[in-house]
N, C-alpha and C positions, 0 to 999 in steps of 0.2 A: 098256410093259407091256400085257399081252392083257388085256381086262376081259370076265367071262363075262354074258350075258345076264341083267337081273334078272326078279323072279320079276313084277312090272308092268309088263314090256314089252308095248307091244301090236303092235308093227311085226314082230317077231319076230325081229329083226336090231339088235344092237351100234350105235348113233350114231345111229338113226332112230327121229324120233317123230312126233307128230302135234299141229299146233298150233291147239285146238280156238277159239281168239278168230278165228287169220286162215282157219281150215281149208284149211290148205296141214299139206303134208308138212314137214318138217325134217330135211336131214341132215347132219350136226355130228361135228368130228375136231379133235382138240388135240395141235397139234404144234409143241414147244419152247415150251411156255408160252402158245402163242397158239391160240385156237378159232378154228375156222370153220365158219360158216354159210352153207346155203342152202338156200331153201323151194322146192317142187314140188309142182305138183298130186295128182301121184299117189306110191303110194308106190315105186314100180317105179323110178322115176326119183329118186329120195331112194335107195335100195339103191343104184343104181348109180353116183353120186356118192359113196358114202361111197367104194365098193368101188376106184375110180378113186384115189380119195386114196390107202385104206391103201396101194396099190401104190407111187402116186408118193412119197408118205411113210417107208413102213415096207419096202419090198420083200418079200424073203422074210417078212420077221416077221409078214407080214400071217397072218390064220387065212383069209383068201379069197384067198391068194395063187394058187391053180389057177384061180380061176371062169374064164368067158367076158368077164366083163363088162368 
């Protein structure tokens, strides 16, 4: 299921946030019951691991399934 953006996003992107103890990026996708994590520096690289997943994950169903990334 697509989840839309909430209104206290601050990454501006669906599974990415910002973790203000390690100040590292976070980006995070739950697939068949199991999360996955991983932190980056920035957030550019946090987007584009999410974006890598949904693919590997969800294929089509992804809402980034056109990007570049």
């Amino acid at each position: 299921m697509n989840k839309s953006i909430q209104k206290n996003n601050k990454s501006g992107y669906v599974g990415v946030s910002y973790d203000k103890k390690r100040k590292k990026w976070c980006s995070s996708i739950t697939y068949k019951g199991t999360k996955i994590m991983k932190r980056f520096n920035t957030r550019e690289e946090a987007i584009k691991q999410r974006t890598k997943w949904e693919k590997k994950y969800f294929n089509e169903f992804s809402p980034n399934y056109d990007d570049e990334y």
